[in-house]
C-alpha positions in Angstrom: 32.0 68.6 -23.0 29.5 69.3 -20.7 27.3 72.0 -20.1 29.3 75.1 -17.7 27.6 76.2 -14.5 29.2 79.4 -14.3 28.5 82.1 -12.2 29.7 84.8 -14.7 27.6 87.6 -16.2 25.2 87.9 -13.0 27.0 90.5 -11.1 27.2 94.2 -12.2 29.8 97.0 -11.8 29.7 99.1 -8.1 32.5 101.2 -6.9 32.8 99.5 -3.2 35.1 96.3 -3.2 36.5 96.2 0.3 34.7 94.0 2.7 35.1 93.6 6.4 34.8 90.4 7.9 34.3 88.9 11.5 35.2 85.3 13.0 36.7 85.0 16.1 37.5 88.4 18.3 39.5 90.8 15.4 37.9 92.4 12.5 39.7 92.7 9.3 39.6 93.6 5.5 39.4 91.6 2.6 41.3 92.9 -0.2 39.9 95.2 -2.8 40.2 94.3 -5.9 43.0 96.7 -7.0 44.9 95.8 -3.5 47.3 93.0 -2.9 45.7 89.9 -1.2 45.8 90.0 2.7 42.9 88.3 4.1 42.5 87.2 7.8 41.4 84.1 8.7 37.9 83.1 9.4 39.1 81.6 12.9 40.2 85.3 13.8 37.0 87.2 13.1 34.2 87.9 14.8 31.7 86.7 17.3 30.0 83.4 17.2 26.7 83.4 14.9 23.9 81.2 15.8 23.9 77.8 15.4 22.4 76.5 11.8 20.1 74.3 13.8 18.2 77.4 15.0 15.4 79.0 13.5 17.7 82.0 13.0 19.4 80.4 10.4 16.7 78.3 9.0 16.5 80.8 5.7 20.5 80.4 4.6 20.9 80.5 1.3 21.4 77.1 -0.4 25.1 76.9 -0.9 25.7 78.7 3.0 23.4 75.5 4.0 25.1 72.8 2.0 28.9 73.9 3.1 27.3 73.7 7.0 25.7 69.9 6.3 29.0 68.9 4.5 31.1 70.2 7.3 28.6 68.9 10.5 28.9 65.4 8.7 32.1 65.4 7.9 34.0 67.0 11.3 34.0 67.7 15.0 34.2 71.3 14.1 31.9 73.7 16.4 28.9 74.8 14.4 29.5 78.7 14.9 33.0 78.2 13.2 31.3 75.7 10.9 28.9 78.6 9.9 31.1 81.3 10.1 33.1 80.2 7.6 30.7 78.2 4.8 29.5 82.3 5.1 31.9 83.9 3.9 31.0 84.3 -0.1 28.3 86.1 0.9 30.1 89.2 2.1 32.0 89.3 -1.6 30.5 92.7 -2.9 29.0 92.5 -6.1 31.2 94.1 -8.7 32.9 93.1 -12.3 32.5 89.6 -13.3 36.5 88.8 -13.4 36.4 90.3 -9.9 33.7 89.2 -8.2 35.4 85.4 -9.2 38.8 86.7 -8.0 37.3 87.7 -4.7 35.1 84.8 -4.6 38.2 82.7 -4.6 40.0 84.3 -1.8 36.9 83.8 0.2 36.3 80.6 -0.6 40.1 79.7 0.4 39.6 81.2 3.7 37.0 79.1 4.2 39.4 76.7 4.0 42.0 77.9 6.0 39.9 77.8 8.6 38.8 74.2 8.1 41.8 73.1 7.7 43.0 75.2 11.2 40.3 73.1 12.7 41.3 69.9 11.6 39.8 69.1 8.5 41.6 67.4 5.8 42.7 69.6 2.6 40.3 68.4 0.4 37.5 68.1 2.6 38.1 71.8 3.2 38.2 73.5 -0.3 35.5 71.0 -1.7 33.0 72.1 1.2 33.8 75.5 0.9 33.3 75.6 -2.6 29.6 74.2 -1.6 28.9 77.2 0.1 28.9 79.6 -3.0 25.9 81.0 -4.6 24.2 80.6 -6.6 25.0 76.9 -6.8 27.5 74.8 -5.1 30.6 75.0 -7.1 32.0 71.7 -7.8 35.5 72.7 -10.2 37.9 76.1 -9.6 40.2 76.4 -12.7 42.9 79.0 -12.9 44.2 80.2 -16.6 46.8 83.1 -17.2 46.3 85.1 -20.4 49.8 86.5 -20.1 51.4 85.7 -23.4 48.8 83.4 -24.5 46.3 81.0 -22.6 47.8 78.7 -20.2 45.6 76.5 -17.9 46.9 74.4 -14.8 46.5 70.9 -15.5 47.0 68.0 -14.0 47.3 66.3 -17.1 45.6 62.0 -16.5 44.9 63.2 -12.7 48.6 63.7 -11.8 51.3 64.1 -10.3 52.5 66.9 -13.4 50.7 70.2 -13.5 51.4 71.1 -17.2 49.5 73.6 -19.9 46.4 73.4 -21.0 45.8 76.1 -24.2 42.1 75.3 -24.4 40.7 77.6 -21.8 38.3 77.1 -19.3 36.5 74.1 -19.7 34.2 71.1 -17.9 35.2 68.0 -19.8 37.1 66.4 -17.1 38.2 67.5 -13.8 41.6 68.1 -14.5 41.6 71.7 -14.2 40.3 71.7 -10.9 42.6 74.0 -8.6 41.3 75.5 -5.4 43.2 77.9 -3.2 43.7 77.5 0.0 45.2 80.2 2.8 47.4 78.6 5.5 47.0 80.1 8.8 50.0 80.3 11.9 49.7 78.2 15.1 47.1 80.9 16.6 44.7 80.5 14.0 45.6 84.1 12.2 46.2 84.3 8.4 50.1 84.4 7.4 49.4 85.7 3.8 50.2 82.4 2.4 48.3 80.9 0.0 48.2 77.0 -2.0 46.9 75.5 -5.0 45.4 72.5 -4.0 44.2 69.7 -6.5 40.9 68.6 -6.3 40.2 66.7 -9.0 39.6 62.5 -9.0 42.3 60.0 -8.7 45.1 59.1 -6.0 46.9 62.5 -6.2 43.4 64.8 -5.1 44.2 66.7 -2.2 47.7 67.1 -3.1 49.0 70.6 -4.4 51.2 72.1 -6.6 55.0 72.3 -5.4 58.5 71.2 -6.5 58.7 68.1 -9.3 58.5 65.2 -7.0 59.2 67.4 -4.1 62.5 68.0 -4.9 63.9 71.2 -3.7 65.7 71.6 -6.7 63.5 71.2 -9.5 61.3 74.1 -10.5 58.9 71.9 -12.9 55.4 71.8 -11.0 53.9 68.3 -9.9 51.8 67.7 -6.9 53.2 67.5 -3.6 52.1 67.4 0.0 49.8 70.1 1.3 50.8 69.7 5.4 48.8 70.1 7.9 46.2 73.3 8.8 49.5 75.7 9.8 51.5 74.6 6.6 53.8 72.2 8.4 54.7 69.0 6.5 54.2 70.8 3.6 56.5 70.1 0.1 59.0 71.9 -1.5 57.3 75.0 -3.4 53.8 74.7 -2.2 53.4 78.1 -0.7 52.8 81.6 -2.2 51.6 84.9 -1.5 49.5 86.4 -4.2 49.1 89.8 -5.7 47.4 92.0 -8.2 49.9 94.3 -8.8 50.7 95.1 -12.6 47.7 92.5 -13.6 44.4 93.3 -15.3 41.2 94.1 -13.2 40.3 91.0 -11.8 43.5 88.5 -12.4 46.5 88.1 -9.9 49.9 86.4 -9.6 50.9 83.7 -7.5 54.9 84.0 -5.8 56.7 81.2 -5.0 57.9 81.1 -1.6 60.8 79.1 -1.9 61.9 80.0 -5.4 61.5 83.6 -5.1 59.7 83.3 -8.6 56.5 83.4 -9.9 54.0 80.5 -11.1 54.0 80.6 -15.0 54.2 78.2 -18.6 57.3 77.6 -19.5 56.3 77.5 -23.0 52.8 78.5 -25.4 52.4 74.6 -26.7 49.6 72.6 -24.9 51.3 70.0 -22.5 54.1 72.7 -21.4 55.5 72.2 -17.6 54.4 74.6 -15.7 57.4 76.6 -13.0 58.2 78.2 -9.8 60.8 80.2 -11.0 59.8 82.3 -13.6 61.8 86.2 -13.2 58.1 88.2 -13.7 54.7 88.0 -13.1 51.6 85.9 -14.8 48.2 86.9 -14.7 46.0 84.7 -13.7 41.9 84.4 -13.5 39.6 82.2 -12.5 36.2 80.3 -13.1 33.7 78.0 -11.6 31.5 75.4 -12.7 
């Protein structure tokens, strides 16, 4: 197994968790931590920075830097957006450890909405975002609920099933590695829906979790089509909203659009299916390495 690069255990306890944040014209909130999730979209907020070829922004942090050089490579998107976006994580507040990841997340999936608004490709978007966060690039997101034992999202051999894993967060492979993703409407504003995108090796990366082989009536989870930057063309079952309501400090839920369920185990043994459907909630957190 190799060696974690995790972020948690360098952040301390502060009472302030909302954040404002600015893109594109409106200004809105991201969600504290004992709120349901409702973040706006980076294309939405505020005015344009300066460009990251100016001396103003010659001093970025690392990971700020790295998410703007993957991004300017990688697209036709303006810088300012470019920037913008890849700075995100560092308006997070510092707070509990399980929190600070939970809102690091949501940050780093508006990154992505954004991108992906813009024109970038799924997996371009959440693996540059994830670049951006400090205090190094974070290369694997993994997602666990603790609710009635642990339970990992898998895609078990790189796909197409998302099943159980019962050994926690872990770096041996990159399995495990789930990034969110917020989908944004036609004008570039945030919707409040939210996917689980794949980002692991192998011919199913970019895909994200949804209906067994897309079909509509099968609650098992495998990896489907993601759609485009506004969600259209996307599979059966790949969109949520996602809460904190009834969870610990720190850990959320994901609901299933289309199956008016939540995202849980369907069983404790390692290799369990993961569903859509399930009648109440499952906690999940989150890690990075």
């Amino acid at each position: 197994m190799r060696p974690k690069k995790r972020i948690m255990g360098r952040m301390c306890a502060a009472a302030a968790l909302a954040i404002t944040v600015t893109v594109g014209g409106a200004t809105a909130l991201a969600p504290a931590a004992s709120a349901d999730v409702a973040v706006a979209s980076a294309a939405t907020r505020s005015a344009a920075p300066s460009s990251p070829q100016g001396p103003e922004t010659a001093q970025l942090p690392d990971g700020i830097q790295t998410c703007v050089g993957y991004f300017t490579v990688r697209t036709a998107i303006p810088a300012d957006i470019i920037l913008s976006a890849c700075s995100l994580v560092s308006l997070v507040p510092p707070t509990h450890d399980s929190i600070y990841l939970r809102l690091l997340g949501i940050a780093i999936g508006t990154c992505a909405a954004t991108m992906r608004f813009n024109g970038a490709g799924y997996l371009n978007s959440v693996v540059g975002c994830g670049l951006s966060a400090a205090p190094t690039p974070l290369y694997q997101e993994e997602w666990c609920t603790t609710t009635g034992g642990t339970a990992c999202l898998n895609a078990w051999g790189g796909g197409p099933w998302v099943d159980d894993s019962t050994i926690g967060f872990e770096s041996g492979d990159n399995h495990q590695n789930f990034f969110l993703s917020g989908v944004d409407d036609a004008n570039g504003n945030a919707t409040g829906t939210y996917q689980l995108g794949f980002a692991g090796s192998g011919s199913w990366a970019g895909q994200c979790i949804g209906d067994a082989y897309n079909n509509s009536g099968d609650a098992d989870t495998s990896l489907d089509g993601c759609g485009n930057g506004t969600g259209g063309g996307s599979g059966w079952g790949t969109n949520f909203t996602v809460g904190t309501s009834g969870c610990p400090a720190g850990e959320g839920w994901f609901h299933n659009n289309h199956w008016n369920g939540y995202l849980g185990p369907g069983g404790s043994a390692n290799g369990s299916h993961f569903y859509l459907n399930k009648p109440t909630p499952y906690c999940f957190n989150v890690d990075f390495f």
